[in-house]
N, CA, C and O atoms as CSV, one atom per row, in Angstrom:
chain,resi,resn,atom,element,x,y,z
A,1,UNK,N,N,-0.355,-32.769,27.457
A,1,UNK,CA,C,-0.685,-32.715,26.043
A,1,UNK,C,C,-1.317,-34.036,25.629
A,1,UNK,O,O,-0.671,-35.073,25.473
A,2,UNK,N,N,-2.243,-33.953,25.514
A,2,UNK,CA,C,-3.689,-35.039,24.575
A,2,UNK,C,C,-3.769,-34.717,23.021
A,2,UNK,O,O,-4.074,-33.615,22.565
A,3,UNK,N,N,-3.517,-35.602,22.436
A,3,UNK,CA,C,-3.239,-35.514,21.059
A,3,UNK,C,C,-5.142,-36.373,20.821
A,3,UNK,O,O,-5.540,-37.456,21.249
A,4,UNK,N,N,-5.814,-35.419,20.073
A,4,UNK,CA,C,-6.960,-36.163,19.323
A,4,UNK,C,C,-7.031,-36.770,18.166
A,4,UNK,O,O,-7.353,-35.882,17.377
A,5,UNK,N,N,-6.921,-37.748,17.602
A,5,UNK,CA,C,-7.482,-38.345,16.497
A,5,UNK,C,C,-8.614,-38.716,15.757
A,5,UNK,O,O,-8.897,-39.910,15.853
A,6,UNK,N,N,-9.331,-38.045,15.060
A,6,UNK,CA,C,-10.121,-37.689,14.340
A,6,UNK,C,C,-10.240,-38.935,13.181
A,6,UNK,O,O,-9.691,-38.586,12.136
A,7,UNK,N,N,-10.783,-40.200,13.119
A,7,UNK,CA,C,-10.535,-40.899,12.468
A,7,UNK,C,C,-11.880,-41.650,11.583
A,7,UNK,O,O,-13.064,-41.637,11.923
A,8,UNK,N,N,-11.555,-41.994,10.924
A,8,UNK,CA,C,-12.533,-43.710,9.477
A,8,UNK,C,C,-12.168,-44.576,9.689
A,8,UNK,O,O,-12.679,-45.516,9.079
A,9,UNK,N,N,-11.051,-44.894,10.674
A,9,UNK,CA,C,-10.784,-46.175,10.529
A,9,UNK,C,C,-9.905,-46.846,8.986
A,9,UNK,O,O,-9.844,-47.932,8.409
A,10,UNK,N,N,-9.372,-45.563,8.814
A,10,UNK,CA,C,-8.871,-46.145,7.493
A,10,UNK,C,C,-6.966,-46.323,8.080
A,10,UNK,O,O,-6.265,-46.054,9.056
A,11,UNK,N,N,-6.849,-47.011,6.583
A,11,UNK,CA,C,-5.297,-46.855,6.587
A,11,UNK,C,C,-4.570,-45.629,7.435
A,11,UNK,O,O,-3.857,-45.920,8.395
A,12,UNK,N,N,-4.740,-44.488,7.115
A,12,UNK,CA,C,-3.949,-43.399,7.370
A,12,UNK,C,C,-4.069,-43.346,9.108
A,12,UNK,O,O,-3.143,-43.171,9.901
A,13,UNK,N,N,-5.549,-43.560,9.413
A,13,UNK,CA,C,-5.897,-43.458,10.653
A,13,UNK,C,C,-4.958,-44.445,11.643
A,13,UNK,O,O,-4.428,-44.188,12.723
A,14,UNK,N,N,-4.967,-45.847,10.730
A,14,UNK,CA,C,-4.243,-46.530,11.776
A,14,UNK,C,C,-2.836,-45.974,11.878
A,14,UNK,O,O,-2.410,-45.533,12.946
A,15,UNK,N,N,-2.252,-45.992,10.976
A,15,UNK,CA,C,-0.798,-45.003,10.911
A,15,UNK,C,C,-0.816,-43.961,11.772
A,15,UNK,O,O,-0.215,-44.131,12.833
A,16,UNK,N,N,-1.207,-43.207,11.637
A,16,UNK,CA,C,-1.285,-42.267,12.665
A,16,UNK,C,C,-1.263,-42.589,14.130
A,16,UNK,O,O,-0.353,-42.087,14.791
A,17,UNK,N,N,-2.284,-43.485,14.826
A,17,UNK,CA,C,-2.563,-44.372,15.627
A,17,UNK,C,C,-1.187,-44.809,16.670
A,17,UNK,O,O,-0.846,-44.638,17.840
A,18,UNK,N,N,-0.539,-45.637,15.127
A,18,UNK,CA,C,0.937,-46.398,15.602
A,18,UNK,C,C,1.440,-45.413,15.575
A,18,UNK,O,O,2.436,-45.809,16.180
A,19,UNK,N,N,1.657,-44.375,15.390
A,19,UNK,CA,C,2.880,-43.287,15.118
A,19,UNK,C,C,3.093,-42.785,16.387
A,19,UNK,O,O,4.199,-42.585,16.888
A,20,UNK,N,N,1.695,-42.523,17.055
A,20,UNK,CA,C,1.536,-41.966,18.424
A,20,UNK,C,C,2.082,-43.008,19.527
A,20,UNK,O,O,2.880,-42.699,20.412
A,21,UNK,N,N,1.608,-44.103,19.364
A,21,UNK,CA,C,2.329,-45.735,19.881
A,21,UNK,C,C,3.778,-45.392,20.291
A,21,UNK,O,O,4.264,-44.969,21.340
A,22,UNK,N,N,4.257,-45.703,19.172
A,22,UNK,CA,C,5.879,-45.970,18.654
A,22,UNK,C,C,6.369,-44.316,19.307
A,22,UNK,O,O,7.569,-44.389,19.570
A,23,UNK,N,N,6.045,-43.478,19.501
A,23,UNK,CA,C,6.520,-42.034,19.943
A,23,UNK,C,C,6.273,-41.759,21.683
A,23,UNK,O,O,6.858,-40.998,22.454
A,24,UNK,N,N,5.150,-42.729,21.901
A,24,UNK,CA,C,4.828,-42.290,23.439
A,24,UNK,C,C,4.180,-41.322,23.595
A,24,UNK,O,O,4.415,-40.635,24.589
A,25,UNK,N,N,3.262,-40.973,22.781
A,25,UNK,CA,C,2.376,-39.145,22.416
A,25,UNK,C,C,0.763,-39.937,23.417
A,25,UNK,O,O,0.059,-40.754,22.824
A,26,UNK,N,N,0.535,-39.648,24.438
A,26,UNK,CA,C,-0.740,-40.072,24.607
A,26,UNK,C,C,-1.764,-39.122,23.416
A,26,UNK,O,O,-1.479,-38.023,22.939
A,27,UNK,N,N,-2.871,-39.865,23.178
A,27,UNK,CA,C,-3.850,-39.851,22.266
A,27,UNK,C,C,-5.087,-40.625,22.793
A,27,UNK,O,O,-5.119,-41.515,23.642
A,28,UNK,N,N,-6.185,-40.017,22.018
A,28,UNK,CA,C,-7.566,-39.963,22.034
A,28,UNK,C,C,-8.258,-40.524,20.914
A,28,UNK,O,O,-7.790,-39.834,20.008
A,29,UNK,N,N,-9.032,-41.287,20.391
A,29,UNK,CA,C,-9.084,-41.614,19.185
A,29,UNK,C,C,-10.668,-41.600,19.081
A,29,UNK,O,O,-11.392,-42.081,19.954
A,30,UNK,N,N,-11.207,-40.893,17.721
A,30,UNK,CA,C,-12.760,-40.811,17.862
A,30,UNK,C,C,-13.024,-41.164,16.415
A,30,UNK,O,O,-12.530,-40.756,15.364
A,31,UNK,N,N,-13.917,-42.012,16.685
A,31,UNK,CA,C,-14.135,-42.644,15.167
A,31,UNK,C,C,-15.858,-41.635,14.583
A,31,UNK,O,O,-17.027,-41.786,14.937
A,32,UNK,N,N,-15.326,-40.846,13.774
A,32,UNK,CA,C,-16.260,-40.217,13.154
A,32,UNK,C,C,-17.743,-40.965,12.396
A,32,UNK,O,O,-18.959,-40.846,12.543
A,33,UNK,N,N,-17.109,-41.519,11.803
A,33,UNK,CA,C,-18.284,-42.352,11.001
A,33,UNK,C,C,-19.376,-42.785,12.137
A,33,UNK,O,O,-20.550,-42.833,11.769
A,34,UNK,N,N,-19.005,-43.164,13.751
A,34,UNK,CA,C,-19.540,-43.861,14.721
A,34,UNK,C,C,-20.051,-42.374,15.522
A,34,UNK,O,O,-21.223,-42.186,15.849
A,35,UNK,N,N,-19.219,-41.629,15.702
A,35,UNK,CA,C,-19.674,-40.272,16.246
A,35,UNK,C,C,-19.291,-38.982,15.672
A,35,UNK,O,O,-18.232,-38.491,16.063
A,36,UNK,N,N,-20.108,-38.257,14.660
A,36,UNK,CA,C,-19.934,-37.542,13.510
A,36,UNK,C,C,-19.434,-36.099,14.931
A,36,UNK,O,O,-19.735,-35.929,16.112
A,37,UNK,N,N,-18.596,-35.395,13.963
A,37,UNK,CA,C,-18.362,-34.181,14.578
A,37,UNK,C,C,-19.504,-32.949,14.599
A,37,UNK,O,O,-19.963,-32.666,13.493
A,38,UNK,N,N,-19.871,-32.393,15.444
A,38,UNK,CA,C,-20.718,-31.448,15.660
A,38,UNK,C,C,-20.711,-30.457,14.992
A,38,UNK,O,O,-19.621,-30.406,14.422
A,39,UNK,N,N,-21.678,-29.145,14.588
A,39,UNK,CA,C,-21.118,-28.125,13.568
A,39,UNK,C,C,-20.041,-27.688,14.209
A,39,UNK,O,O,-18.890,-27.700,13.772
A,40,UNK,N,N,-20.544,-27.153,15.643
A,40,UNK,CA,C,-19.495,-26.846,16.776
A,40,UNK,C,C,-18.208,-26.977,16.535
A,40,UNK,O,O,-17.366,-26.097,16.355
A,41,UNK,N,N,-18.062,-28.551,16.543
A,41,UNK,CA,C,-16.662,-29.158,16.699
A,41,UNK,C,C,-16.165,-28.444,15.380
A,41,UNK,O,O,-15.286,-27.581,15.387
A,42,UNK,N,N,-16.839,-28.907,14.206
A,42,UNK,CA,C,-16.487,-28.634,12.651
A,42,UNK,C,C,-16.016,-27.129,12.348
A,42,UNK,O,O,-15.045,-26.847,11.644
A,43,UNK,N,N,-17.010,-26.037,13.108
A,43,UNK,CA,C,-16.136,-24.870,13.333
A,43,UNK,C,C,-14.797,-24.484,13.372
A,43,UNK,O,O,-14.144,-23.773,12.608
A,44,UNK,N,N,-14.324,-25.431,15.009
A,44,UNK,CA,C,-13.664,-25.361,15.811
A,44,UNK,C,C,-12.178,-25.742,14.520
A,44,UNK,O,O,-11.197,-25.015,14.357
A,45,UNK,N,N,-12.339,-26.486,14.107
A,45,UNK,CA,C,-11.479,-27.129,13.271
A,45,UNK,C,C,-11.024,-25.954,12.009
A,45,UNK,O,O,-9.947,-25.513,11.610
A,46,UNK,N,N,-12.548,-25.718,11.625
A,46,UNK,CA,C,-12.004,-24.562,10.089
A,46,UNK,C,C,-11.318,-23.307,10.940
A,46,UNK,O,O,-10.894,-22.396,10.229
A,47,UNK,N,N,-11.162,-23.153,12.336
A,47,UNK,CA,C,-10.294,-22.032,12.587
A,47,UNK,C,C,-8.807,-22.557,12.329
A,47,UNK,O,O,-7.899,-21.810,11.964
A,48,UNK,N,N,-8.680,-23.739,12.527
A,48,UNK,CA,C,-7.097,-24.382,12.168
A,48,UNK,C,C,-6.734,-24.126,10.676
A,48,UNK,O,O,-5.629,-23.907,10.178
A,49,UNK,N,N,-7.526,-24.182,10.302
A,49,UNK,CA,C,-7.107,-24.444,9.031
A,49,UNK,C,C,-6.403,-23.131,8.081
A,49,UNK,O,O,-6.224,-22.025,8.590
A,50,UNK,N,N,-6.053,-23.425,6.691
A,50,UNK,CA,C,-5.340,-22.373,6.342
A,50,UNK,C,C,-6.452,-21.972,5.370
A,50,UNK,O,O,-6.902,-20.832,5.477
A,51,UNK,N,N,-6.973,-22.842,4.375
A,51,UNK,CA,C,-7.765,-22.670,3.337
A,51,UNK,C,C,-8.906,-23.386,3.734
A,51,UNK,O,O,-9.366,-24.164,2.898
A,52,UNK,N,N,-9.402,-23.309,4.702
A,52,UNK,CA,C,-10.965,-23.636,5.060
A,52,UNK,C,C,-11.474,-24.549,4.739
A,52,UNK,O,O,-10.690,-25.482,4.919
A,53,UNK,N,N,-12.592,-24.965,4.249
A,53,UNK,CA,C,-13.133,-26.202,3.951
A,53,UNK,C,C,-12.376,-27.216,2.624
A,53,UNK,O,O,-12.514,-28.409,2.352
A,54,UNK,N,N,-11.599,-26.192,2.035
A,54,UNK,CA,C,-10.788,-27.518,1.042
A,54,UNK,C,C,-9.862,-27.792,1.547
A,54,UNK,O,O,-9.070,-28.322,0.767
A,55,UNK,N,N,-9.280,-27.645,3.181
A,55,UNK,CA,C,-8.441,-28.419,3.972
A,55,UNK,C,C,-8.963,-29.632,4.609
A,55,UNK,O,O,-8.198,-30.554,4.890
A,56,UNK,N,N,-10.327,-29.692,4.873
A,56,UNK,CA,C,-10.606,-31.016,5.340
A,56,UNK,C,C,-11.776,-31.934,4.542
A,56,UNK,O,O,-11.990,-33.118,4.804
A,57,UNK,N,N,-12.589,-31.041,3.372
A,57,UNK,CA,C,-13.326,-31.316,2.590
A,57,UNK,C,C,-12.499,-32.934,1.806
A,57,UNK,O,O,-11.301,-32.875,1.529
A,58,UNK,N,N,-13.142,-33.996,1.588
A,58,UNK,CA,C,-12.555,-35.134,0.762
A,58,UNK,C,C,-13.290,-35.041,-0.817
A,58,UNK,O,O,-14.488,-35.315,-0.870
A,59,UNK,N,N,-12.787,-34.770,-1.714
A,59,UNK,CA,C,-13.792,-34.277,-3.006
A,59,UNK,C,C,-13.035,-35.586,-3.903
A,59,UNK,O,O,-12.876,-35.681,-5.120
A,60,UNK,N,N,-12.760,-36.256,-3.126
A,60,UNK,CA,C,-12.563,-37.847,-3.532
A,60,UNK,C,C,-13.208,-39.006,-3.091
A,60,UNK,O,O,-13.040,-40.139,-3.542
A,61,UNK,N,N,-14.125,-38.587,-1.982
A,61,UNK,CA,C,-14.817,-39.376,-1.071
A,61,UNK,C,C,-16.267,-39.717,-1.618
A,61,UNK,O,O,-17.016,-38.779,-1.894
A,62,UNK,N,N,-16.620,-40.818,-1.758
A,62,UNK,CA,C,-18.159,-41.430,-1.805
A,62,UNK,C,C,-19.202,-40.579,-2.283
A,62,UNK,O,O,-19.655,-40.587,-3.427
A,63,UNK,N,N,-19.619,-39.713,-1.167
A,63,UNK,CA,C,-20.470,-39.181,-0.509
A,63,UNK,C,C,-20.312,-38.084,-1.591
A,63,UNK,O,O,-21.349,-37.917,-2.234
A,64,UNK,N,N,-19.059,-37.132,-2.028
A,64,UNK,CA,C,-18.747,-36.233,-2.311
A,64,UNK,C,C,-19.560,-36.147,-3.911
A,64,UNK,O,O,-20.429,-35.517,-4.514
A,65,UNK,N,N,-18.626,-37.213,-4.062
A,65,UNK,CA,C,-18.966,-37.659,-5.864
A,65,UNK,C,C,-20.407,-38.303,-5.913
A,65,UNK,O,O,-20.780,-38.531,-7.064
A,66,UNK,N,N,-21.398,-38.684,-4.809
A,66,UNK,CA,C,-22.470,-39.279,-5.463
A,66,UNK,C,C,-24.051,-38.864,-4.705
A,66,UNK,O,O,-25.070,-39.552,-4.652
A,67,UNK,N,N,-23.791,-37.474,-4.163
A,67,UNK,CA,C,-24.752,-36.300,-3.538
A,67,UNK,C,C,-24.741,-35.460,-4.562
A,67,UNK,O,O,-23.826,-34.752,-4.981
A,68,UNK,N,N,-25.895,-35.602,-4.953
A,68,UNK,CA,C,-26.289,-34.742,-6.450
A,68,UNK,C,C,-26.400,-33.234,-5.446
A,68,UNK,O,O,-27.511,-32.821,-5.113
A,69,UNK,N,N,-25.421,-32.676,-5.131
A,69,UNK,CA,C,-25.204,-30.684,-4.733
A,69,UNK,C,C,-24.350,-30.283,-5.212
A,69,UNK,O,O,-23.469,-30.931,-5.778
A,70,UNK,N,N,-24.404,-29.391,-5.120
A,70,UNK,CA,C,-23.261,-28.015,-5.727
A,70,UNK,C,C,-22.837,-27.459,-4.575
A,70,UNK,O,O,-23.354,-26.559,-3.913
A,71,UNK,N,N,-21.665,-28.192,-4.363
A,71,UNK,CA,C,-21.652,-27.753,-2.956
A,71,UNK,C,C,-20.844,-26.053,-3.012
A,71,UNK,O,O,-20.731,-25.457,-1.941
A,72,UNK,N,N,-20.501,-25.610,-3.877
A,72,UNK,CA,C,-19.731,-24.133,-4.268
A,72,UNK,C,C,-21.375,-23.270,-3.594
A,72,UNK,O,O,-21.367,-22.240,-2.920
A,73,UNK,N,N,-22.134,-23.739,-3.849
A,73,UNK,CA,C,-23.447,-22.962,-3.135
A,73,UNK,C,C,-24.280,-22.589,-1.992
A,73,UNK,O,O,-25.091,-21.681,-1.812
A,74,UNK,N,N,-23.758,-23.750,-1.126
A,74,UNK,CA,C,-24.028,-23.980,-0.113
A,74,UNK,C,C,-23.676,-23.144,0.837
A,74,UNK,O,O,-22.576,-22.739,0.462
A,75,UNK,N,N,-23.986,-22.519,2.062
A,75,UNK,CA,C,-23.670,-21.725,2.722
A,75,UNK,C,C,-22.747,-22.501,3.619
A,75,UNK,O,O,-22.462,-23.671,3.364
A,76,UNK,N,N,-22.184,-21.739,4.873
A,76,UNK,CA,C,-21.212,-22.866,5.480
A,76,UNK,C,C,-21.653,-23.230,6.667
A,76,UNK,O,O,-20.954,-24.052,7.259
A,77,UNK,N,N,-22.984,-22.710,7.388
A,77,UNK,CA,C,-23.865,-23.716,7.831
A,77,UNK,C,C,-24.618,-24.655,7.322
A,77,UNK,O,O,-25.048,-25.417,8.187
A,78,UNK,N,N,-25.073,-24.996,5.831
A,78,UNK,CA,C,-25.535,-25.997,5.490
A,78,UNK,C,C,-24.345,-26.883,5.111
A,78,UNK,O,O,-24.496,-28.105,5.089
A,79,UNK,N,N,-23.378,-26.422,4.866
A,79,UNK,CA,C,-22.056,-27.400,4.481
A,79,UNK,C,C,-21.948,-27.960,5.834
A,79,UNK,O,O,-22.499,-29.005,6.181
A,80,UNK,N,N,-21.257,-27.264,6.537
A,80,UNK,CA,C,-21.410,-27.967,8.298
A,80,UNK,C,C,-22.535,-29.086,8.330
A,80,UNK,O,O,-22.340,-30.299,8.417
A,81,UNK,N,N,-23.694,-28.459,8.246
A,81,UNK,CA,C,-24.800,-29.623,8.634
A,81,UNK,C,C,-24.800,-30.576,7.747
A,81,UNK,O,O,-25.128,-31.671,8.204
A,82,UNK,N,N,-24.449,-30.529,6.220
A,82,UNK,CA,C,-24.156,-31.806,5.630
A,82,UNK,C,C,-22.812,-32.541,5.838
A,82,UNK,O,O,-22.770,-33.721,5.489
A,83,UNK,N,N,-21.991,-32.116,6.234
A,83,UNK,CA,C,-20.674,-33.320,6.848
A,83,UNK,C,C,-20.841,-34.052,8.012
A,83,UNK,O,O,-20.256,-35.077,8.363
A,84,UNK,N,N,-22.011,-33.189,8.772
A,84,UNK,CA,C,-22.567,-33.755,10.417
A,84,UNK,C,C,-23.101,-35.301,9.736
A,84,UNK,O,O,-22.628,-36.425,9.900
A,85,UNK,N,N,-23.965,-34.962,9.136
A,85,UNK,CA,C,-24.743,-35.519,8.336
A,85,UNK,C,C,-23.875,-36.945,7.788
A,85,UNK,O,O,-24.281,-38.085,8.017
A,86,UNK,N,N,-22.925,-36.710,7.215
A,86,UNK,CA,C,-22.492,-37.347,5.641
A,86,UNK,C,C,-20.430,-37.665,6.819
A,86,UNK,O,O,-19.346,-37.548,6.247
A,87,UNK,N,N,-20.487,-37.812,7.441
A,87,UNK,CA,C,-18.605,-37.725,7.931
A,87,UNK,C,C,-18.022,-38.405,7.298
A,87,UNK,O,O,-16.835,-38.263,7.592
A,88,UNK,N,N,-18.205,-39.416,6.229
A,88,UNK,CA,C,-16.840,-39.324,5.366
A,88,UNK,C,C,-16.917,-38.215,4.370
A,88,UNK,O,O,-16.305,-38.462,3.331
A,89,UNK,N,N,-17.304,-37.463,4.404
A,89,UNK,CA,C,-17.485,-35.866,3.334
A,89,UNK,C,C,-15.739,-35.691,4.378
A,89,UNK,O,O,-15.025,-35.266,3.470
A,90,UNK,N,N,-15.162,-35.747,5.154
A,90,UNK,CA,C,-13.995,-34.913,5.737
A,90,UNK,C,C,-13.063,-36.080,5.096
A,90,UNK,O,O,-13.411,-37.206,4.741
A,91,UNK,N,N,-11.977,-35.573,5.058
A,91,UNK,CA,C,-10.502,-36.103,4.623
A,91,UNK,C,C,-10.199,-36.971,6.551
A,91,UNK,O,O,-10.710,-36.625,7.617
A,92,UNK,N,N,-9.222,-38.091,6.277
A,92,UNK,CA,C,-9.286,-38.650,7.525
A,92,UNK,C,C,-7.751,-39.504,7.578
A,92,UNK,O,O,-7.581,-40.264,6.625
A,93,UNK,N,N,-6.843,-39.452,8.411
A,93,UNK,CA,C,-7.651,-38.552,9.654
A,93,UNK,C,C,-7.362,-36.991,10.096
A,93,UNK,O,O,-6.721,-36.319,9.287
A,94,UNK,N,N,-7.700,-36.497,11.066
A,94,UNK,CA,C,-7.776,-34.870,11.446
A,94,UNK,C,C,-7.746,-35.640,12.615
A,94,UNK,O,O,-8.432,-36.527,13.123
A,95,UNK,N,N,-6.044,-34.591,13.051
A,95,UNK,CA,C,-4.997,-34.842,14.159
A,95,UNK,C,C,-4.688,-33.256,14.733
A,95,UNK,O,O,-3.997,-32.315,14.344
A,96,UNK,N,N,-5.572,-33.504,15.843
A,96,UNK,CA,C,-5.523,-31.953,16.892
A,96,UNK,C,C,-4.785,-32.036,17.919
A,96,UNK,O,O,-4.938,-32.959,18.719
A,97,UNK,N,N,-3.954,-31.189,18.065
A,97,UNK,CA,C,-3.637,-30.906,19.689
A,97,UNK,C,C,-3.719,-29.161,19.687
A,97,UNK,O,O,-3.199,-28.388,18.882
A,98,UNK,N,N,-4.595,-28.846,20.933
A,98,UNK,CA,C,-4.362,-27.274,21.224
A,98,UNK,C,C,-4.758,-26.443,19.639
A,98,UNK,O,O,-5.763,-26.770,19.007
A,99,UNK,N,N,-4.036,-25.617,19.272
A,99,UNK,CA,C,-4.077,-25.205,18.031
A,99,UNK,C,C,-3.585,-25.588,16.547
A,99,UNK,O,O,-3.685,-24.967,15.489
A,100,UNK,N,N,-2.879,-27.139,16.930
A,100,UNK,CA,C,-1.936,-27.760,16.201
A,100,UNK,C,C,-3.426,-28.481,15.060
A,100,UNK,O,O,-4.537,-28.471,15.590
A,101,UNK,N,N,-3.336,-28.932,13.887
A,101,UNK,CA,C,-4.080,-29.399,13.260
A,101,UNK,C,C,-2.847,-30.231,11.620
A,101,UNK,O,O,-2.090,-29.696,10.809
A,102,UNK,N,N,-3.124,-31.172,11.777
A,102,UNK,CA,C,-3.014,-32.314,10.640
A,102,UNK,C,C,-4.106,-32.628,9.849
A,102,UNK,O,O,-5.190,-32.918,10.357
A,103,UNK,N,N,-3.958,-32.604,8.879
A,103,UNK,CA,C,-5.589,-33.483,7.706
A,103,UNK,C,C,-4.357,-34.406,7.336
A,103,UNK,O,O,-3.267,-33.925,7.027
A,104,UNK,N,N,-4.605,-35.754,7.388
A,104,UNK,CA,C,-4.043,-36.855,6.666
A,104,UNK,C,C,-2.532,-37.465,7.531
A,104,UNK,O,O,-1.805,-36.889,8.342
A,105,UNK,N,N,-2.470,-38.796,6.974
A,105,UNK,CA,C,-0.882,-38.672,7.409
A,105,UNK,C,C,0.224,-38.351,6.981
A,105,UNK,O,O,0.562,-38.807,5.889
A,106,UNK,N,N,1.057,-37.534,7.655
A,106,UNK,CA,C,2.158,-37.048,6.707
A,106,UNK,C,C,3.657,-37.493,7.802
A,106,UNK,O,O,3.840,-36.853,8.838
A,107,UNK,N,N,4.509,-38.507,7.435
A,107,UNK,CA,C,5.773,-39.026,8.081
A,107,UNK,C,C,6.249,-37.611,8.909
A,107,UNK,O,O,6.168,-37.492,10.131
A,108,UNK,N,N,6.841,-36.402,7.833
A,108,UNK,CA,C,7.453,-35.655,8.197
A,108,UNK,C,C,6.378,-34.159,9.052
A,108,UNK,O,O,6.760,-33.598,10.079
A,109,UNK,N,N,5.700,-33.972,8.670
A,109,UNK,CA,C,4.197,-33.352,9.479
A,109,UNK,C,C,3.952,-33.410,10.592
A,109,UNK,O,O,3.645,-32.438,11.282
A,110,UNK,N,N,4.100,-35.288,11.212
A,110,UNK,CA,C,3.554,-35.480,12.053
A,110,UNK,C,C,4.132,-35.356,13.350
A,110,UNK,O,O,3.542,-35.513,14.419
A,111,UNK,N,N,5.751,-34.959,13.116
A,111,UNK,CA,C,6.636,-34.730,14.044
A,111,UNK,C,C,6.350,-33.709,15.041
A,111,UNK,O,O,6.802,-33.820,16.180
A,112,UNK,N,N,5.438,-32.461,14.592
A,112,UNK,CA,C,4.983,-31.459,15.119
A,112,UNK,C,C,4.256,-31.718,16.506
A,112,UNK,O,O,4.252,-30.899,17.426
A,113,UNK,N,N,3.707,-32.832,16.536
A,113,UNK,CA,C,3.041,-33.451,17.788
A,113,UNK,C,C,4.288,-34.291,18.708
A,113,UNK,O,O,4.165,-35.148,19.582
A,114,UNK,N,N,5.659,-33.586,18.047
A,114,UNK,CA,C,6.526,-34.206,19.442
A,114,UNK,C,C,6.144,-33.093,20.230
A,114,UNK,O,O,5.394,-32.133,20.053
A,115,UNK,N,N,7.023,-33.578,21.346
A,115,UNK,CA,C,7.275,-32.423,22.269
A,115,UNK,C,C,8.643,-31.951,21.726
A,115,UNK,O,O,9.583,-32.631,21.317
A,116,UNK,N,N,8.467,-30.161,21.863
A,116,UNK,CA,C,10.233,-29.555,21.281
A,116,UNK,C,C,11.162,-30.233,22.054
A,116,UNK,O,O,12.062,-30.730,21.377
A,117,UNK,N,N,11.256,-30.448,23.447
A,117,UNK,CA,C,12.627,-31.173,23.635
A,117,UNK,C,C,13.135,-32.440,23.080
A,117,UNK,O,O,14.333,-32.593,22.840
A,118,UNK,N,N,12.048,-33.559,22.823
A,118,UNK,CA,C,12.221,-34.388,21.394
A,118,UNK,C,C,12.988,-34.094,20.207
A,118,UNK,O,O,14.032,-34.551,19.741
A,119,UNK,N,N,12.177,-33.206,19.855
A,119,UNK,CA,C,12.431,-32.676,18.618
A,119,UNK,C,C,14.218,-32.178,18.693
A,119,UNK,O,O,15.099,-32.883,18.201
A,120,UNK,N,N,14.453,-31.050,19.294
A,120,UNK,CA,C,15.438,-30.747,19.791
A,120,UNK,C,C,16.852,-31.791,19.941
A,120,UNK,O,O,17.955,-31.607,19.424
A,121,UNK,N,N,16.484,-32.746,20.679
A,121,UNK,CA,C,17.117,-33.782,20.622
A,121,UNK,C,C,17.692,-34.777,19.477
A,121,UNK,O,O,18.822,-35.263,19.415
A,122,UNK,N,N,16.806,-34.914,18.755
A,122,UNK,CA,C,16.530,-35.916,17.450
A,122,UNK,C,C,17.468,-35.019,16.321
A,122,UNK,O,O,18.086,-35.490,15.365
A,123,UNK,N,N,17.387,-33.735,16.690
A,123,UNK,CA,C,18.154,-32.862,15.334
A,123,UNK,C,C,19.032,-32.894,15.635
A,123,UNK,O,O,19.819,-33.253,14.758
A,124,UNK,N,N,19.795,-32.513,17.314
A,124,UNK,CA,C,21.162,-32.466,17.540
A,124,UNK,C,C,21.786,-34.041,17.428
A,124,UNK,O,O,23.012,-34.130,17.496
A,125,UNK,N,N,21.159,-35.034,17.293
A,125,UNK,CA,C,21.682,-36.259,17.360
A,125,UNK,C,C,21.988,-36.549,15.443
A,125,UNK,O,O,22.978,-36.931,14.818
A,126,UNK,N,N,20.819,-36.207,15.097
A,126,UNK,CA,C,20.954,-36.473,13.699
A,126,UNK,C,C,22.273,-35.601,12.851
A,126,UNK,O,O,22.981,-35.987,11.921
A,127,UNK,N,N,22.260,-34.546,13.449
A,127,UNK,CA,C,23.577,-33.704,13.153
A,127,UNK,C,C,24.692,-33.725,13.517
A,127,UNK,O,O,25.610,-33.114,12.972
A,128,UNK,N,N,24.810,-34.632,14.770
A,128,UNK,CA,C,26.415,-35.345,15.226
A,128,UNK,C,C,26.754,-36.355,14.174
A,128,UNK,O,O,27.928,-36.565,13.871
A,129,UNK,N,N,25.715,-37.012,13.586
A,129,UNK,CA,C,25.662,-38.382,12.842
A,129,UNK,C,C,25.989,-37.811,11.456
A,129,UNK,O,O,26.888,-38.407,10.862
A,130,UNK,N,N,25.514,-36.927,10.927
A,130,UNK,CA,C,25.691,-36.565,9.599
A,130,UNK,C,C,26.727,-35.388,9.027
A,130,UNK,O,O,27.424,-35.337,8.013
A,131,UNK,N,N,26.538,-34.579,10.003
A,131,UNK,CA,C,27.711,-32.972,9.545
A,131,UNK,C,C,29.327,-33.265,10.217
A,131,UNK,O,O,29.742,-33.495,11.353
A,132,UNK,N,N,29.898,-33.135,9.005
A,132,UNK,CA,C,31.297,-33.578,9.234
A,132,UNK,C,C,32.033,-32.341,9.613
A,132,UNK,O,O,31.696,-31.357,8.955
A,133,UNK,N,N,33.048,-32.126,10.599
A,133,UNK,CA,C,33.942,-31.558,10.640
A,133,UNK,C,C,34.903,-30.809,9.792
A,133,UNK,O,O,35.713,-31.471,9.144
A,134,UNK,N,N,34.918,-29.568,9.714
A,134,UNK,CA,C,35.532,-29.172,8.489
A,134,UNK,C,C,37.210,-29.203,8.779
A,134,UNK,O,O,37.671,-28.888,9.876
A,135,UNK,N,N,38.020,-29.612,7.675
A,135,UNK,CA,C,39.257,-29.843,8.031
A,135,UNK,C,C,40.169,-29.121,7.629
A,135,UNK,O,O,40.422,-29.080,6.425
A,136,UNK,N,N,40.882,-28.375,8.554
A,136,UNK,CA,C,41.763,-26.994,7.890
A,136,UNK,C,C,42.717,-26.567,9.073
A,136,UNK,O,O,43.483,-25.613,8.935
């Protein structure tokens, strides 16, 4: 398991980054702005998603607010070809493994990129530590 990181180089990105660090998750890290994602790739991604392009769309981003389009008009090959175009138009970062997909960093989210026996582990430990014995 290769965890991809989809990154700007921003805050969130580095977080993410260390998260994978601090966990032992090998990772891949591709700086968009330096190598924009392909429509291809960009496809590949809106199949992850739940709500399509306003899952990775940034309508807070630069680019977003100061490209005189309508983007509600645009077809979703010219949307594709303008994020190829424009890559901070995406929210960042976009964290893939397999079918797994993240937009942003999220503490509790990002756990999903353990492995289940991790996971598994971490709950039964956290639940020796916290659930008390009932006394009767």
């Amino acid at each position: 398991m290769t965890v991809t990181i989809y990154g700007l180089g921003c805050r969130s990105t580095k977080k993410a980054k260390q998260w994978m660090i601090n966990n032992q998750i090998p990772f891949v890290e591709r700086n968009m702005a330096e190598e924009p994602l392909t429509v291809a790739e960009l496809k590949e991604l809106l199949r992850m998603t739940t709500d399509g392009t306003d899952d990775i769309i940034s309508k807070r981003s630069l680019p977003y607010r100061t490209l005189d389009i309508d983007f509600d008009k645009l077809s979703l090959f010219e949307l594709l070809e303008l994020v190829h175009e424009h890559p901070r138009l995406l929210k960042s970062p976009l964290i893939v493994e397999k079918k797994k997909l993240q937009v942003g960093y999220n503490e509790e989210e990002i756990r999903q990129f353990l492995p289940r026996k991790v996971r598994n582990f971490q709950w039964l430990k956290w639940k020796m530590e916290h659930i008390q014995p009932l006394e009767g």
